[in-house]
Biopython code that builds the backbone (N, CA, C, O; Angstrom):
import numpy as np
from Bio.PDB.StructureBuilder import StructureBuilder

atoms = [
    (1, "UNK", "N", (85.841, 109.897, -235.959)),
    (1, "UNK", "CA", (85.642, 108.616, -236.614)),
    (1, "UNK", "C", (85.658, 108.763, -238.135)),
    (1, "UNK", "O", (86.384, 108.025, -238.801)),
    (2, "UNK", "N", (84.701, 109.907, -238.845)),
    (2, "UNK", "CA", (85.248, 109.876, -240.328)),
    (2, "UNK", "C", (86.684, 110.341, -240.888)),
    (2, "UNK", "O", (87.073, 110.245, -242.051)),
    (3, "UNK", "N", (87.365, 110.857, -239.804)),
    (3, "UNK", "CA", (88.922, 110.905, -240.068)),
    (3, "UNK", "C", (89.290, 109.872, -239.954)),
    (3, "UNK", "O", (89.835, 109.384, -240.944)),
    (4, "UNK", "N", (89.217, 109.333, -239.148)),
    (4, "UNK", "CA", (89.936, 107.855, -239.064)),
    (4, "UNK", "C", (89.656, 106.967, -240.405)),
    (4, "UNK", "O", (90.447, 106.339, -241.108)),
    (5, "UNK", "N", (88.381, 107.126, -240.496)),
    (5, "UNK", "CA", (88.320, 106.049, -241.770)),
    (5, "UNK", "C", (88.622, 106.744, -243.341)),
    (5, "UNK", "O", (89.044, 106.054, -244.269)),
    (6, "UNK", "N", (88.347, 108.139, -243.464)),
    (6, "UNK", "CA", (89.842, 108.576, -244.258)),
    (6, "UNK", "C", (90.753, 108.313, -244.405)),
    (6, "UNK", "O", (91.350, 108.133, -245.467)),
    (7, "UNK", "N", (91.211, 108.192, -242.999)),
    (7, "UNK", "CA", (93.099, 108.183, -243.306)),
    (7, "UNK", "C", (93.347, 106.323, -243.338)),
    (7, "UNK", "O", (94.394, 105.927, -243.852)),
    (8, "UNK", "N", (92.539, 105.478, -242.883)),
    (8, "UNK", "CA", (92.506, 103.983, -243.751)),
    (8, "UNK", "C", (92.753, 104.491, -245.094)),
    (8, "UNK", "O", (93.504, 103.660, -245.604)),
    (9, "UNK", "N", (92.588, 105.140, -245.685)),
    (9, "UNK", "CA", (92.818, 104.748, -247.181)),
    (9, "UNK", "C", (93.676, 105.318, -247.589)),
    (9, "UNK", "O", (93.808, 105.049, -248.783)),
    (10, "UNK", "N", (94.365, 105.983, -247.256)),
    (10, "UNK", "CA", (95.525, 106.265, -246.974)),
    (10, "UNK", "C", (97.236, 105.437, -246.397)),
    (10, "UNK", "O", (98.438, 105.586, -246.614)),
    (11, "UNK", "N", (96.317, 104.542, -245.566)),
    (11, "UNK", "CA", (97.623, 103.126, -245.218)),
    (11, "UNK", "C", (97.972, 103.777, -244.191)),
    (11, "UNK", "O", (99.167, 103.519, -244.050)),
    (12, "UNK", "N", (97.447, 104.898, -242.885)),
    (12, "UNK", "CA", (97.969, 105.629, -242.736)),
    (12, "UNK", "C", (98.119, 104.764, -240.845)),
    (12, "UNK", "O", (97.162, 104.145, -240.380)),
    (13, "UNK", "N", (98.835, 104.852, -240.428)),
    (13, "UNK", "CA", (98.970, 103.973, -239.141)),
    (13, "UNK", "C", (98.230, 104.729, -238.143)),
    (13, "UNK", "O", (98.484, 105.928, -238.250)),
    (14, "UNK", "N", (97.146, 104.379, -236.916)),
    (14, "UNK", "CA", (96.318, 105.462, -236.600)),
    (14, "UNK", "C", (96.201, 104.915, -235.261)),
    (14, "UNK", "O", (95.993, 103.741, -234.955)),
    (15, "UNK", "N", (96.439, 106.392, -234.144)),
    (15, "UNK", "CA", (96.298, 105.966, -232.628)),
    (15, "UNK", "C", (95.138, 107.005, -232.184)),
    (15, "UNK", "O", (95.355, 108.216, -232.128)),
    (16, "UNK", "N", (93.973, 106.460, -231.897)),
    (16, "UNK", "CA", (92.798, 106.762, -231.330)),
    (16, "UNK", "C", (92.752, 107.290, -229.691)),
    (16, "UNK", "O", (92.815, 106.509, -228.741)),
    (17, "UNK", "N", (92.607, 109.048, -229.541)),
    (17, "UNK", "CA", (92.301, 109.116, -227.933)),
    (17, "UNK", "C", (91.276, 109.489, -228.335)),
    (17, "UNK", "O", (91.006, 110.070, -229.386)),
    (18, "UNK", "N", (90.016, 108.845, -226.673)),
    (18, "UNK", "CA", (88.898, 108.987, -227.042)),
    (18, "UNK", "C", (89.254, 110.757, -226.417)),
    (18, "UNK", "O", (88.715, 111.562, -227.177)),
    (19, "UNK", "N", (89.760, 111.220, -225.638)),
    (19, "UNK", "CA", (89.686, 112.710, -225.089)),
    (19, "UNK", "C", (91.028, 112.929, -225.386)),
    (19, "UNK", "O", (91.977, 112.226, -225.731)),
    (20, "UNK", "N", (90.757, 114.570, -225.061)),
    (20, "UNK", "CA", (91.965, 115.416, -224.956)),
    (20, "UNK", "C", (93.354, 115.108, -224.096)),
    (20, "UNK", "O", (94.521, 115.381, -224.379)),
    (21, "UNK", "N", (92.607, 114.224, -222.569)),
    (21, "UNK", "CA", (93.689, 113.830, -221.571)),
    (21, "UNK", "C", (94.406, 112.872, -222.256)),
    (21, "UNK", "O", (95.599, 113.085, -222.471)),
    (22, "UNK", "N", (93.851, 111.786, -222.661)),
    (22, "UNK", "CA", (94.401, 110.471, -223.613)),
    (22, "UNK", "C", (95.857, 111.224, -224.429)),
    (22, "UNK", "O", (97.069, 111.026, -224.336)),
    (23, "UNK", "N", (95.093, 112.056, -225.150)),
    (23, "UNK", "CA", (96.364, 112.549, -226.194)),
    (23, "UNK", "C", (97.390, 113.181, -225.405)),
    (23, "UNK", "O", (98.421, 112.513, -225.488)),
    (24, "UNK", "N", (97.522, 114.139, -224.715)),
    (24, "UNK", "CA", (98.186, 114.515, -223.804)),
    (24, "UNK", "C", (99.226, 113.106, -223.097)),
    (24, "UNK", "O", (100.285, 112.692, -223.568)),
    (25, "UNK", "N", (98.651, 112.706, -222.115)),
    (25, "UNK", "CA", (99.315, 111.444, -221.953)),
    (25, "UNK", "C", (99.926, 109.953, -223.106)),
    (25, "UNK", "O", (100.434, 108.892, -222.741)),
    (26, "UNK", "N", (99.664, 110.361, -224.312)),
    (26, "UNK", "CA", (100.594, 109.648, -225.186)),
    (26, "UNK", "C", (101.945, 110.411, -225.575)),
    (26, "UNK", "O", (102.985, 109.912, -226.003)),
    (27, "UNK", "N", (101.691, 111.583, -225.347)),
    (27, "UNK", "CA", (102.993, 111.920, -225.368)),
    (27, "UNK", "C", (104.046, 112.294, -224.363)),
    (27, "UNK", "O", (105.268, 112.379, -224.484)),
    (28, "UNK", "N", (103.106, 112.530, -223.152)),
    (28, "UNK", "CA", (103.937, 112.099, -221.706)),
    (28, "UNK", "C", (104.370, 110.705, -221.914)),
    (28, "UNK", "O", (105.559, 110.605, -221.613)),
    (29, "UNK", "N", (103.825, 109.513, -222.342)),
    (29, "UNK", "CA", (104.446, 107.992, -222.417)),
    (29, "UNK", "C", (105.701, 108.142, -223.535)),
    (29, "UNK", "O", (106.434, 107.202, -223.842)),
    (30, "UNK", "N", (105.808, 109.534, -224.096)),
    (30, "UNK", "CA", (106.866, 109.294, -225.417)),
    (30, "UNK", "C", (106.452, 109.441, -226.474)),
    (30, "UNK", "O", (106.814, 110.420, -227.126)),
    (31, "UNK", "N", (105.349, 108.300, -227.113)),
    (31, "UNK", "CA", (104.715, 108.249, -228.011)),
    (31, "UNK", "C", (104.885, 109.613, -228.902)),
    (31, "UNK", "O", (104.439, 110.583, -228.289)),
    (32, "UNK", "N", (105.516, 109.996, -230.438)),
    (32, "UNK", "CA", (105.657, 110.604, -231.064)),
    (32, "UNK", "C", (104.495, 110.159, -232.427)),
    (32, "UNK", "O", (104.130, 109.094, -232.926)),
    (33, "UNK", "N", (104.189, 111.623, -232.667)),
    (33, "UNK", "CA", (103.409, 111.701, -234.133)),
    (33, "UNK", "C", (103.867, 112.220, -235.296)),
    (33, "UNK", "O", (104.765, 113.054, -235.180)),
    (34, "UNK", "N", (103.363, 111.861, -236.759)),
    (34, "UNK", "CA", (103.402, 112.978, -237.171)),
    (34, "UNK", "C", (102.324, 114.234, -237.566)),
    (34, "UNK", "O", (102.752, 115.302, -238.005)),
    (35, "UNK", "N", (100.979, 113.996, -237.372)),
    (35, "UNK", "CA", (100.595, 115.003, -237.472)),
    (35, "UNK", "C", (98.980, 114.316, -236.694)),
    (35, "UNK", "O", (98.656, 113.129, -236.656)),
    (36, "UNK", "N", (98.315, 115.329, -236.228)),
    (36, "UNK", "CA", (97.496, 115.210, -235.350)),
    (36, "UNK", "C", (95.924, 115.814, -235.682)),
    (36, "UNK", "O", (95.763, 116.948, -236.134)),
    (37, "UNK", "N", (94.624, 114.738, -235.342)),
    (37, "UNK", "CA", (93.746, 115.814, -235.553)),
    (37, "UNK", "C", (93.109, 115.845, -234.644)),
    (37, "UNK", "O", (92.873, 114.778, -234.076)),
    (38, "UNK", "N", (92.550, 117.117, -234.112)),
    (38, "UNK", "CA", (91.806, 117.482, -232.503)),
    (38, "UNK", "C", (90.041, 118.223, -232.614)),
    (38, "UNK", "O", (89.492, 119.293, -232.874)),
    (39, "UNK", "N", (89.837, 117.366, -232.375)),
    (39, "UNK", "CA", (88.550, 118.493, -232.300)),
    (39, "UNK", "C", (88.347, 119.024, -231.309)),
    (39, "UNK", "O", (88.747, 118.445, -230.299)),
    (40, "UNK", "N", (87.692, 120.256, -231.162)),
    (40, "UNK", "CA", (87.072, 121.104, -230.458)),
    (40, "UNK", "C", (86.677, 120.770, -228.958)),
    (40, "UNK", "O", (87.172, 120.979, -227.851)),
    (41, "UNK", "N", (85.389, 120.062, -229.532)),
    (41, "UNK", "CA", (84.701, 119.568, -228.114)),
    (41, "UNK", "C", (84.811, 117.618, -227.789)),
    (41, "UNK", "O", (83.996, 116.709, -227.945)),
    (42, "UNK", "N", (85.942, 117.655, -227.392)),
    (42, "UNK", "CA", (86.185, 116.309, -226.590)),
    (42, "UNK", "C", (85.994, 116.473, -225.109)),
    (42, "UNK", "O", (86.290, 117.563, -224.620)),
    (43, "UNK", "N", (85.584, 115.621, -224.427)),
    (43, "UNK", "CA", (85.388, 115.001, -223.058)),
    (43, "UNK", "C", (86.701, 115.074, -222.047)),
    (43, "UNK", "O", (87.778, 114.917, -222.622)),
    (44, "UNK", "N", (86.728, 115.197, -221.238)),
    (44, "UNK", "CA", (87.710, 115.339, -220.314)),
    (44, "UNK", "C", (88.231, 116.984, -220.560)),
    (44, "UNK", "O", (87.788, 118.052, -220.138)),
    (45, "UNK", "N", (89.109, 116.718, -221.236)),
    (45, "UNK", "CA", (90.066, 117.881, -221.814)),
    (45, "UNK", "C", (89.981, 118.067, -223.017)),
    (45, "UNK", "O", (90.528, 117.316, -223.824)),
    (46, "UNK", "N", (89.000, 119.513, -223.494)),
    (46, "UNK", "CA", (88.902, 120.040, -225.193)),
    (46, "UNK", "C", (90.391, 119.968, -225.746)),
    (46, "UNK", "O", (91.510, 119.995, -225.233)),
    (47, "UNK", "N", (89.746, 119.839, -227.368)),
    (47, "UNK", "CA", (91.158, 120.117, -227.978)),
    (47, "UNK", "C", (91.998, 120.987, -227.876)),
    (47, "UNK", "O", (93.174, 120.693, -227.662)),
    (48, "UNK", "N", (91.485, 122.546, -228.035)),
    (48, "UNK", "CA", (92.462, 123.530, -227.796)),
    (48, "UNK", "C", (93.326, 123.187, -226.143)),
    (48, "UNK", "O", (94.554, 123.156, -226.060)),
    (49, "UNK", "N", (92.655, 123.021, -225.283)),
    (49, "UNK", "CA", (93.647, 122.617, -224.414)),
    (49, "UNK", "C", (94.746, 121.580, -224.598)),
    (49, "UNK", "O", (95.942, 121.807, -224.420)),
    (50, "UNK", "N", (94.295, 120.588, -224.917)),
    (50, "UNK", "CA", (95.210, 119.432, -225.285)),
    (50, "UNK", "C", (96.372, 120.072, -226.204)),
    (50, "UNK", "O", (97.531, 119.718, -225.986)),
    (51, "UNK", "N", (96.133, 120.874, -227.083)),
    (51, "UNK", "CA", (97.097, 121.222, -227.898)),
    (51, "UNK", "C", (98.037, 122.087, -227.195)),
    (51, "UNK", "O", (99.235, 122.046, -227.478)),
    (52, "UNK", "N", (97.607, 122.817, -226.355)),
    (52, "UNK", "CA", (98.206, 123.800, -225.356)),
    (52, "UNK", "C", (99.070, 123.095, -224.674)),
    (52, "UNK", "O", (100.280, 123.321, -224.693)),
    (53, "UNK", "N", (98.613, 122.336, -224.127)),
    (53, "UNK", "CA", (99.682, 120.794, -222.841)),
    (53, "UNK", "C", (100.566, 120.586, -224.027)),
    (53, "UNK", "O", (101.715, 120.930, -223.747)),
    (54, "UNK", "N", (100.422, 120.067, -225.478)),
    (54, "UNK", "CA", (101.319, 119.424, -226.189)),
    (54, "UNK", "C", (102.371, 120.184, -226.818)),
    (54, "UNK", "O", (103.414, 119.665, -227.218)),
    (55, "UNK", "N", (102.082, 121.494, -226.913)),
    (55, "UNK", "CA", (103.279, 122.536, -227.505)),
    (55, "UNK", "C", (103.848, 122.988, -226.482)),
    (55, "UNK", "O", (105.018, 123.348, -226.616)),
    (56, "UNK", "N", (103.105, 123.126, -224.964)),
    (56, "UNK", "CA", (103.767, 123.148, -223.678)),
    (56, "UNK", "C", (104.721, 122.530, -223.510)),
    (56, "UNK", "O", (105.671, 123.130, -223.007)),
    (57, "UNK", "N", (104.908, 120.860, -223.902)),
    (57, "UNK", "CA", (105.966, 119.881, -223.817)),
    (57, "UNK", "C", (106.885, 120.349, -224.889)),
    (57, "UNK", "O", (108.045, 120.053, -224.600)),
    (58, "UNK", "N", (106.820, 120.728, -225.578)),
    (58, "UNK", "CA", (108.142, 121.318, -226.636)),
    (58, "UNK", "C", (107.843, 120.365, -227.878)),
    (58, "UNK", "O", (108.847, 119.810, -228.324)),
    (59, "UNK", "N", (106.916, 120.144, -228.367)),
    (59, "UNK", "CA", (106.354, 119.053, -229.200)),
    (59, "UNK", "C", (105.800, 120.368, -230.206)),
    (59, "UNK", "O", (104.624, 120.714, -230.318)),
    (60, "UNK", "N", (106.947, 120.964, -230.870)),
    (60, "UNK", "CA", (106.671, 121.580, -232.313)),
    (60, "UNK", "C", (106.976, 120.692, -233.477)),
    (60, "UNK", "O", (106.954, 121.259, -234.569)),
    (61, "UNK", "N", (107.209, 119.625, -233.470)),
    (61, "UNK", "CA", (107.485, 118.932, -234.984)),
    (61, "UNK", "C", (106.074, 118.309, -235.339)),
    (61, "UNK", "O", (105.882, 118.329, -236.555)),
    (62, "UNK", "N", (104.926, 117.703, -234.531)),
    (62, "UNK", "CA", (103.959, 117.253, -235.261)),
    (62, "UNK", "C", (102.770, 118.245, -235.563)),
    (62, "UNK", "O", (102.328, 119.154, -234.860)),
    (63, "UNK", "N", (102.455, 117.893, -236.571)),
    (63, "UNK", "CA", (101.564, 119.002, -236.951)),
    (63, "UNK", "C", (100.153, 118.773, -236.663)),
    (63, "UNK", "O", (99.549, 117.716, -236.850)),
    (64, "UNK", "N", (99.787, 119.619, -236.294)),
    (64, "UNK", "CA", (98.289, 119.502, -235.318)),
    (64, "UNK", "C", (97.481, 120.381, -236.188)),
    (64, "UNK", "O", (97.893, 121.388, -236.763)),
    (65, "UNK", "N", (96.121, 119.825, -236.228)),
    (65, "UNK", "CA", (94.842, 120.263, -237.127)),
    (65, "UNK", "C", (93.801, 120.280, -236.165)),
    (65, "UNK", "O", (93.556, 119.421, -235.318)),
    (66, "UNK", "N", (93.176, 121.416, -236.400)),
    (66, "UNK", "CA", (92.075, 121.868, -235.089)),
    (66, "UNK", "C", (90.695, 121.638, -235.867)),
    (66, "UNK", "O", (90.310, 122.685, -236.387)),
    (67, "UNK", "N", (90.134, 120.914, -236.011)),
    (67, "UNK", "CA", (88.972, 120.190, -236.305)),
    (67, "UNK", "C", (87.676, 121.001, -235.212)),
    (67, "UNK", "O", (87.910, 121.162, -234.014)),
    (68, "UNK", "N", (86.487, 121.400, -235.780)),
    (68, "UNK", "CA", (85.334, 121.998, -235.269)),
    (68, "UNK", "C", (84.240, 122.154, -236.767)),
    (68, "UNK", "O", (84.555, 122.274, -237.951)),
    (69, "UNK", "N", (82.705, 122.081, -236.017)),
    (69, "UNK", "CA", (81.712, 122.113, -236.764)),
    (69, "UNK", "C", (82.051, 123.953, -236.649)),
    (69, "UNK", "O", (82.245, 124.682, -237.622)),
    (70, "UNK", "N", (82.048, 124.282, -235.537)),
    (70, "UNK", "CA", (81.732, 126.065, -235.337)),
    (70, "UNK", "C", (83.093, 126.429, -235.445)),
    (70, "UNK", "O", (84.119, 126.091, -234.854)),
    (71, "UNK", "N", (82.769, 127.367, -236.541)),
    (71, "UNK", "CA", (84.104, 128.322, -237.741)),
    (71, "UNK", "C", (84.630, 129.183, -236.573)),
    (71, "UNK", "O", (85.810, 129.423, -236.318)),
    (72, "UNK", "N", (83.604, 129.573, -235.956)),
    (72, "UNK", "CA", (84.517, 130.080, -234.673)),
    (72, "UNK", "C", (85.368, 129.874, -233.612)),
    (72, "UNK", "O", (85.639, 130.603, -232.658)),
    (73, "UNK", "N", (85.923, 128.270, -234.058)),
    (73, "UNK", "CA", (86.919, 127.988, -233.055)),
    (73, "UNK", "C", (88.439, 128.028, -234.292)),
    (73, "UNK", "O", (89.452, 127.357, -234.099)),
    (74, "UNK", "N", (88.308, 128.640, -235.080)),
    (74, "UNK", "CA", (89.553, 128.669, -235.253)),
    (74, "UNK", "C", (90.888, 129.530, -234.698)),
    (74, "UNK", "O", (92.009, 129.166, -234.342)),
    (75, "UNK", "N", (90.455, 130.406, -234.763)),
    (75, "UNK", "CA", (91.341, 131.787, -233.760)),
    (75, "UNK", "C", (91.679, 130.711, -232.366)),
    (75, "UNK", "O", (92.840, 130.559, -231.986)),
    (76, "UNK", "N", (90.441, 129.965, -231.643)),
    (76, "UNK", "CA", (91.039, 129.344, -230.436)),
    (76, "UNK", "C", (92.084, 128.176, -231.008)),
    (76, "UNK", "O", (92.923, 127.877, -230.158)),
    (77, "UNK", "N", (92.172, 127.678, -231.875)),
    (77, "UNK", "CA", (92.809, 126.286, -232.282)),
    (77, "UNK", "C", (94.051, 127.448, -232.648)),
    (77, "UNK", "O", (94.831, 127.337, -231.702)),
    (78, "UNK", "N", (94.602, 128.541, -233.619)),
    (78, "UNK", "CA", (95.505, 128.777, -233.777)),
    (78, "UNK", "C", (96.310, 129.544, -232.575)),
    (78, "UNK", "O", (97.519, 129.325, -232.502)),
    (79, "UNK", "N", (95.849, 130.222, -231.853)),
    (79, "UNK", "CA", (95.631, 130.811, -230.345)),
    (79, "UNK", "C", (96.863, 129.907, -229.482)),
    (79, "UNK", "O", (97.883, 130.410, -229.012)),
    (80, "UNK", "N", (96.576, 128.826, -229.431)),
    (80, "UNK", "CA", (97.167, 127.522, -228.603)),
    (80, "UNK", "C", (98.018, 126.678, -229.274)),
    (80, "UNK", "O", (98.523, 125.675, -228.768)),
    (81, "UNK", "N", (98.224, 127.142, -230.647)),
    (81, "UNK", "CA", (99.625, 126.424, -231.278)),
    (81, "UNK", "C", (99.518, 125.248, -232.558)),
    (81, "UNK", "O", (100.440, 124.733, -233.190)),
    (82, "UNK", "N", (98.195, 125.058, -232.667)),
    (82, "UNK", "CA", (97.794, 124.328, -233.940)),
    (82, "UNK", "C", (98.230, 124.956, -234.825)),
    (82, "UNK", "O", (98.451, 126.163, -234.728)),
    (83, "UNK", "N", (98.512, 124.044, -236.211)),
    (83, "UNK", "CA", (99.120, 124.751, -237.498)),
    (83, "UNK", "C", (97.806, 124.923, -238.261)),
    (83, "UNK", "O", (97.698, 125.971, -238.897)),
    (84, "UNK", "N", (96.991, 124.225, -238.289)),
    (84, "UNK", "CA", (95.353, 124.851, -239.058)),
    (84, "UNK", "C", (94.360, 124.260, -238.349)),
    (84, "UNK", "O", (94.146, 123.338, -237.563)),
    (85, "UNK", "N", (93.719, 125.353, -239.065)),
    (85, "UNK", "CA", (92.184, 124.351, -238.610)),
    (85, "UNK", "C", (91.254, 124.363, -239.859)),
    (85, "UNK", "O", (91.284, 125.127, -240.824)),
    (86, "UNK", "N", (90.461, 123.369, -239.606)),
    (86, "UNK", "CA", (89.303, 122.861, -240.494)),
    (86, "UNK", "C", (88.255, 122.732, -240.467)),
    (86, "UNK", "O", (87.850, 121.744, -239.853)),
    (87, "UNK", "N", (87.545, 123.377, -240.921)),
    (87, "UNK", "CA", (85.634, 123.255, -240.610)),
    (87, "UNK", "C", (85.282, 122.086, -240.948)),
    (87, "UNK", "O", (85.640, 121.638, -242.037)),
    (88, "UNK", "N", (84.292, 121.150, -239.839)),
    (88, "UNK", "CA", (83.711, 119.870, -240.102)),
    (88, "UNK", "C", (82.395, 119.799, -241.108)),
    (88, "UNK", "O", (81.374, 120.459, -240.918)),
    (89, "UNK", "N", (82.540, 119.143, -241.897)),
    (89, "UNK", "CA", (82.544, 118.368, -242.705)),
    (89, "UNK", "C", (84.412, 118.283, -242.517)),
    (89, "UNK", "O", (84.865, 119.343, -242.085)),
    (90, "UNK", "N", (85.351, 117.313, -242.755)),
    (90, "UNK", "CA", (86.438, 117.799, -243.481)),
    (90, "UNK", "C", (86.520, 117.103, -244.809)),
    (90, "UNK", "O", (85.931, 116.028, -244.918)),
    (91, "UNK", "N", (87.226, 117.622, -245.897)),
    (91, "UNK", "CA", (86.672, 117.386, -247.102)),
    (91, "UNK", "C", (88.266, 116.248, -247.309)),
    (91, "UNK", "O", (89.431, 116.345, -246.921)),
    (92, "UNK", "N", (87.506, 115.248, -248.107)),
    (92, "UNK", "CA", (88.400, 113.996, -248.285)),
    (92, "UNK", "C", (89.864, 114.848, -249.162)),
    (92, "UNK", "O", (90.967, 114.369, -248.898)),
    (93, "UNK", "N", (89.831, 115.823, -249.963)),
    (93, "UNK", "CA", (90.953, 116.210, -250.748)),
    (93, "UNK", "C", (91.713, 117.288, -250.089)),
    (93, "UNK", "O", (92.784, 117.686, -250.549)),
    (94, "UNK", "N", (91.163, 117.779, -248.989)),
    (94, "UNK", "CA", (92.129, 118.545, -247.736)),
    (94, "UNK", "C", (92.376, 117.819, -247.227)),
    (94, "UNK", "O", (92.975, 118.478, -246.377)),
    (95, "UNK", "N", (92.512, 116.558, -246.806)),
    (95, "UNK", "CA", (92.421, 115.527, -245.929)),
    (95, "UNK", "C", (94.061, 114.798, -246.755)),
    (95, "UNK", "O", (95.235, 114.716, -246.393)),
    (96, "UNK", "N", (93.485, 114.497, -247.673)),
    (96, "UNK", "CA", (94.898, 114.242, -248.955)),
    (96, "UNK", "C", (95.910, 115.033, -248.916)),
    (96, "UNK", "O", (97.041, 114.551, -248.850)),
    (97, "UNK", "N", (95.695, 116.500, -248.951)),
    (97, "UNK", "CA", (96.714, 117.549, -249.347)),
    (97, "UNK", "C", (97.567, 117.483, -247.943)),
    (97, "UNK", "O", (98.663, 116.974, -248.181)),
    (98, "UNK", "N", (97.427, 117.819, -246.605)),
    (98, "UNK", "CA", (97.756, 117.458, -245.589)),
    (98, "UNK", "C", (98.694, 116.112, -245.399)),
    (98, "UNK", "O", (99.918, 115.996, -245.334)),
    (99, "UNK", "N", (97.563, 115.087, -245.332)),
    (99, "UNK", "CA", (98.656, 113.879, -245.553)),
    (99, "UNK", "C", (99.542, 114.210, -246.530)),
    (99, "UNK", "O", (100.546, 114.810, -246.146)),
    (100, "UNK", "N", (99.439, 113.981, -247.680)),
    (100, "UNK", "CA", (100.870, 114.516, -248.576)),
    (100, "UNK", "C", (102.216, 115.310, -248.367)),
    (100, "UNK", "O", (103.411, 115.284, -248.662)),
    (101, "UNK", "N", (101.327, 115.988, -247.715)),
    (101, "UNK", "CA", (102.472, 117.603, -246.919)),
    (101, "UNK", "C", (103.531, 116.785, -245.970)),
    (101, "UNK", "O", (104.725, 117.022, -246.155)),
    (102, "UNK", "N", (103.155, 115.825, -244.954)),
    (102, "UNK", "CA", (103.365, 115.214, -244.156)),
    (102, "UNK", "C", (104.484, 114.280, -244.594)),
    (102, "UNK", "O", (105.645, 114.241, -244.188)),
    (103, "UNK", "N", (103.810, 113.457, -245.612)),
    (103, "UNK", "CA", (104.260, 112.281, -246.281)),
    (103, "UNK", "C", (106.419, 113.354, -246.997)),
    (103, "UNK", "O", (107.579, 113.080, -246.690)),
    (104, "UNK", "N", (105.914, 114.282, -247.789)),
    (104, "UNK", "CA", (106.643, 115.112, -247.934)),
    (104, "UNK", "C", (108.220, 115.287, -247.417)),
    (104, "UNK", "O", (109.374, 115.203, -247.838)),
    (105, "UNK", "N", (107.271, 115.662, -245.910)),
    (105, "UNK", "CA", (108.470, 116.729, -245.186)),
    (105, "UNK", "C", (109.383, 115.324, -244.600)),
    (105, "UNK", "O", (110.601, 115.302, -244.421)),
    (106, "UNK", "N", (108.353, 114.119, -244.355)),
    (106, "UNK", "CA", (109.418, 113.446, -243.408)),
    (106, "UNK", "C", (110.150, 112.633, -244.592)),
    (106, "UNK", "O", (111.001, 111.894, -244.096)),
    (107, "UNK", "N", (110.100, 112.536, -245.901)),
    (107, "UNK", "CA", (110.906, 111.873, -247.005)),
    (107, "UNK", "C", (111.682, 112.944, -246.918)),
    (107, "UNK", "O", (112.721, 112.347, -246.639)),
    (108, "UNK", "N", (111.993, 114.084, -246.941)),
    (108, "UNK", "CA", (112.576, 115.393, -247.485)),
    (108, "UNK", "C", (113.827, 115.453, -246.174)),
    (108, "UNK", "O", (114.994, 115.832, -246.275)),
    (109, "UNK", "N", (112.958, 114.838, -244.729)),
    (109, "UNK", "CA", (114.044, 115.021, -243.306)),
    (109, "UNK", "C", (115.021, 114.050, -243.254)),
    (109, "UNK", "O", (115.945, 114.147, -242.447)),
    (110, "UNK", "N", (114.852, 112.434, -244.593)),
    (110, "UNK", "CA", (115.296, 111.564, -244.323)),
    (110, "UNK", "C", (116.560, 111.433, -245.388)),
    (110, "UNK", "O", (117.189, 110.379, -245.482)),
    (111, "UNK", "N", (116.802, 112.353, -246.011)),
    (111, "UNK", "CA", (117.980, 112.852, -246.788)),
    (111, "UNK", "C", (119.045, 113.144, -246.575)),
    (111, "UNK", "O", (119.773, 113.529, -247.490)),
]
sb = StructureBuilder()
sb.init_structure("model")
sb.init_model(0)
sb.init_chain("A")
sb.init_seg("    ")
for serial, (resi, resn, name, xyz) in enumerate(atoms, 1):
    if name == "N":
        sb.init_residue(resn, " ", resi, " ")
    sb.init_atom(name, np.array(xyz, "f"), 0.0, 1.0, " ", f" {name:<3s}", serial, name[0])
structure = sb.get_structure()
């Protein structure tokens, strides 16, 4: 939820799974991203799994961020195919730099 209301200020268009299965199944429906944030401990299906199902599908173009309070889930978030991870708190100007990166690559693909 404080990502979400981050990336409001940002303008940033935003699809909410409350679990890991949710996300998984938006991209079985098709549904494409560009970049993703997962935390750790969601309901149904944790993030690192979810991310596992989603690079399973051949879904290397969106970029996935492994979100956790405990520093020790990063090895599991990069482990399963996330491009980073981030210790919670996440800080509003990593939060920026990311979006930007994003904002970036897909102006840069549309050339």
């Amino acid at each position: 939820m404080v990502v979400s209301a981050m990336l409001h200020k940002f303008h940033c268009e935003i699809t909410m799974a409350m679990n890991g299965k949710e996300s998984v199944d938006l991209f079985i429906e098709g549904r494409k991203f560009d970049i993703i944030f997962c935390d750790k401990d969601m309901p149904i299906m944790s993030g690192p799994e979810a991310i596992d199902k989603i690079r399973a599908m051949g879904e290397s173009d969106v970029k996935i961020v492994g979100l956790s309070a405990n520093n020790n889930a990063q090895e599991v978030f990069i482990n399963v195919g996330a491009d980073v991870f981030v210790p919670k708190p996440m800080k509003f100007d990593v939060l920026k730099d990311m979006i930007q990166e994003v904002i970036n690559k897909k102006n840069n693909s549309m050339v």
